[in-house]
C-alpha positions in Angstrom: -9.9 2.8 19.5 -11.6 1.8 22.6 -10.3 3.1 26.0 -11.1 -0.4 27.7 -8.5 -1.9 25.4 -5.8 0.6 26.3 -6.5 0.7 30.4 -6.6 -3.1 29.9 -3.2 -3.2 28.2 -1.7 -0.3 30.8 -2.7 -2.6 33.6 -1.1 -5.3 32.1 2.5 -6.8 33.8 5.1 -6.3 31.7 6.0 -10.0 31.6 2.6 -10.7 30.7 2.7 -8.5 27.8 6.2 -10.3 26.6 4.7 -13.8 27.2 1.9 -12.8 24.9 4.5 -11.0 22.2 6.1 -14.3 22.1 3.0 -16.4 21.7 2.4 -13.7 18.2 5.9 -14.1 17.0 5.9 -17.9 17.7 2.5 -17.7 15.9 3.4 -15.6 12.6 7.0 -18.1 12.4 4.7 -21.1 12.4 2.9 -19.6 9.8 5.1 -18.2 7.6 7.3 -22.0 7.9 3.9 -23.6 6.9 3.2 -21.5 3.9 7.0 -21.5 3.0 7.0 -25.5 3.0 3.7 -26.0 1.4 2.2 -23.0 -0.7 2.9 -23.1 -4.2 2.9 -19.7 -4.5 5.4 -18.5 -1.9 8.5 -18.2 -3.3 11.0 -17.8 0.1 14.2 -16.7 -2.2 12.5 -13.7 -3.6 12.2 -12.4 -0.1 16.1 -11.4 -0.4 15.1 -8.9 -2.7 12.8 -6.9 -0.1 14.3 -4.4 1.3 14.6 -4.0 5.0 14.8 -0.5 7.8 15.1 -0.1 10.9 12.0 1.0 12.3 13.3 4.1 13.0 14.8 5.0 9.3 11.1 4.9 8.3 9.2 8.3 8.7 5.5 8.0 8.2 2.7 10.1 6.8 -0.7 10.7 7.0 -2.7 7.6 8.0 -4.5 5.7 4.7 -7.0 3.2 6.5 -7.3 0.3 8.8 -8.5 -3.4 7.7 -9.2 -6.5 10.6 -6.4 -6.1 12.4 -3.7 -3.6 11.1 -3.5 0.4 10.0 -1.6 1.7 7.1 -0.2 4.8 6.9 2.1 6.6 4.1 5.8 7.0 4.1 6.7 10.5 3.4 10.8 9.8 3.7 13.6 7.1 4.6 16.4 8.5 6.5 19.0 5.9 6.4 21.2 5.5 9.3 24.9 6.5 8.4 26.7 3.9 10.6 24.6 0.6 10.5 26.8 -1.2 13.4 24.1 1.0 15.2 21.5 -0.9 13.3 19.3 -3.4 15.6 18.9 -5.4 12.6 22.2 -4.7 11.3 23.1 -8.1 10.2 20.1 -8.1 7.7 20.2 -4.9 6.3 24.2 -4.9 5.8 24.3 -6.6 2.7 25.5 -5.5 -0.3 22.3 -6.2 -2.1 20.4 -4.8 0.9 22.2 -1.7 1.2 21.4 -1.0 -3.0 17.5 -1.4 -2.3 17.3 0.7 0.8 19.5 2.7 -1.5 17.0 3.1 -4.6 13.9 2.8 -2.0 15.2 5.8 0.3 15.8 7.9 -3.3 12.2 7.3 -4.4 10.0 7.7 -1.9 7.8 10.1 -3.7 6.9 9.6 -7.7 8.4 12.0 -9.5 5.5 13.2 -11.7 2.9 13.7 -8.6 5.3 14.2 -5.7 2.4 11.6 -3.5 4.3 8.8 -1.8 5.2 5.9 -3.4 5.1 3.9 -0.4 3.4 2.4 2.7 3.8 0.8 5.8 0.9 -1.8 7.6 0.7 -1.8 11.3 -1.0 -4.4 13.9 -3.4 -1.5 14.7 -3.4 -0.8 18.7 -6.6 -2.4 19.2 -5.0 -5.5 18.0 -2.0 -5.3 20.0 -3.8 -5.0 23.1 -6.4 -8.0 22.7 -3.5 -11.3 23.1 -6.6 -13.6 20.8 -6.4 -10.8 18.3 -2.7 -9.9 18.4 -1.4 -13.3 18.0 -3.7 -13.9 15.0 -2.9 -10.6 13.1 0.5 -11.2 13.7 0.3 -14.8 11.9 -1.6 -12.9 9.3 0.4 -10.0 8.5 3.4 -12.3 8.1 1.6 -14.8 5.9 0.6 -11.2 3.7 4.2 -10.3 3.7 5.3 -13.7 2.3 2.7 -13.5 -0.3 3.3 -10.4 -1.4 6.8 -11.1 -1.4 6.5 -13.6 -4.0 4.7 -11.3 -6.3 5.8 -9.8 -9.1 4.1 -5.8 -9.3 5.0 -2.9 -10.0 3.3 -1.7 -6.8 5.9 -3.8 -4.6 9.2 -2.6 -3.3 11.7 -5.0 -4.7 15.3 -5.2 -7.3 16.5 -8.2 -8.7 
């Protein structure tokens, strides 16, 4: 990670940096509408069967590698919150059928015959974030990933019909 990129995005007014997070997550929902209305592929109903955290219910692990725009890093556990009314994304992690995934997910983070992690977690790396070209672009791409993936049907992808 370059230093420019972080004194660059220190120096930065805070209502800059929001008017550019916009611009990404205006970017990534025009993507993922696009490939929702016209891929053949996506599947938008299978998305239910994700499970969803709170950022902070997710505790990562060592890091795994980076790729164009994001980093990946392990998860070594899921502490789910107790009292999800405390939940910042409450209303879409309250579910019945989401509270069973995050459920079976938060059980079986690690396989049992290795004890590695089952799981990871992709990032907009920091490098991204701080470049508003690059961040609104790997933001429309990791959201058109997640939709894709969300439609598959592997072993190697967290999700309970």
């Amino acid at each position: 990670m370059s230093n420019n990129n972080n004194d660059a995005y220190d120096n930065m007014d805070p209502a800059e940096i929001e008017h550019i997070g916009r611009k990404a997550w205006k970017a990534a929902s025009r993507s993922a509408k696009h490939m929702s209305k016209h891929s053949k592929i996506v599947n938008p109903s299978l998305e239910k069967c994700i499970p969803r955290f709170e950022r902070d219910e997710v505790i990562l692990g060592d890091f795994l590698g980076s790729g164009g725009f994001n980093d990946v890093y392990e998860i070594e556990s899921i502490e789910l919150i107790t009292n999800l009314e405390d939940a910042e994304h409450a209303k879409k992690i309250a579910s019945p059928l989401q509270k069973e995934h995050r459920a079976f997910c938060s059980k079986h983070v690690f396989r049992e015959s290795s004890q590695n992690c089952r799981y990871a977690m992709k990032f907009l790396s920091v490098d991204t974030i701080c470049d508003p070209g690059r961040y609104i672009t790997g933001a429309a791409d990791l959201v058109v990933e997640a939709k894709f993936l969300a439609s598959l049907e592997h072993p190697n992808i967290i999700k309970r019909t």
